[in-house]
C-alpha positions as CSV (number, residue, x, y, z in Angstrom):
1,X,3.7,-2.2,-11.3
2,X,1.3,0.9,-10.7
3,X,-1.3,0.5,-8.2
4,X,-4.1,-1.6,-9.3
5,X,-7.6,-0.4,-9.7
6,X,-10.6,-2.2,-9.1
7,X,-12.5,-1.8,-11.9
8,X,-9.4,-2.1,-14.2
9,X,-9.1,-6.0,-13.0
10,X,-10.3,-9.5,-14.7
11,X,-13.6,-10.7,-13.1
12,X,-11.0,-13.9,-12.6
13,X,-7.7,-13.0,-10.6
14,X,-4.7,-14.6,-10.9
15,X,-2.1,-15.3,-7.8
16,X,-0.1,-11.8,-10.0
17,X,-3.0,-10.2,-8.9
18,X,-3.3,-11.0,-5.9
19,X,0.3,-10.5,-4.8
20,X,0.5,-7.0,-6.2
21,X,-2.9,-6.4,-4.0
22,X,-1.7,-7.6,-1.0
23,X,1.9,-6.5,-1.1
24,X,3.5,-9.9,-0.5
25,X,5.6,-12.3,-2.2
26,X,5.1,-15.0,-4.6
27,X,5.6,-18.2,-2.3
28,X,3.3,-16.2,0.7
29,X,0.8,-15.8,-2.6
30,X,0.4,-19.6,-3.4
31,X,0.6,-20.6,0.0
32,X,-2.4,-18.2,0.4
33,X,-3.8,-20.6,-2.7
34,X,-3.2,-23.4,-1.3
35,X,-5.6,-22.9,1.8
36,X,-8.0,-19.8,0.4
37,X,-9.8,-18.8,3.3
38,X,-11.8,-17.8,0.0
39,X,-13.3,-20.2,-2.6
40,X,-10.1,-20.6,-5.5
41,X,-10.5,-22.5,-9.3
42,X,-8.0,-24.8,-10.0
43,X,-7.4,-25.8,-13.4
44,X,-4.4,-27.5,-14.1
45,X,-1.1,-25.4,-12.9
46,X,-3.2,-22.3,-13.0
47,X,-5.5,-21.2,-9.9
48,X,-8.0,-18.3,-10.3
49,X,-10.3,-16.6,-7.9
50,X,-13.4,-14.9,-8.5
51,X,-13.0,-10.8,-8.1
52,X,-16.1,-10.5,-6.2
53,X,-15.1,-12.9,-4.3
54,X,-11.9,-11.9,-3.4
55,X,-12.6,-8.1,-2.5
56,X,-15.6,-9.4,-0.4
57,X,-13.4,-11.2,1.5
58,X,-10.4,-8.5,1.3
59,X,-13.0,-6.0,2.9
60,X,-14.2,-8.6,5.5
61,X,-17.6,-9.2,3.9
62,X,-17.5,-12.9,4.0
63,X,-16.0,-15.7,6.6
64,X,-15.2,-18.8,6.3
């Protein structure tokens, strides 16, 4: 997968997304889920996260 832009991204990420941002693999990804030091949708099977959210926290904007 190329390198993912920003602005090219759903407002809602996916774990995919996530993984290919952070360079990790898929069980690291939904352990990340699993305990989001970030606030994570779950509907179902599928979880999302918020892209605002998840750079703000990516670029050390927000703690919790």
């Amino acid at each position: 997968m190329a390198a993912l832009d920003r602005d090219s991204l759903p407002e809602a990420l996916e774990p995919k997304h996530v993984q290919e941002i952070l360079g990790i693999g898929r069980s690291q990804t939904y352990e990340l889920f699993n305990k989001p030091p970030f606030h994570v949708v779950k509907i179902g099977r599928i979880y999302k996260v918020s892209k605002i959210t998840f750079f703000k926290w990516l670029d050390g904007e927000q703690g919790n």
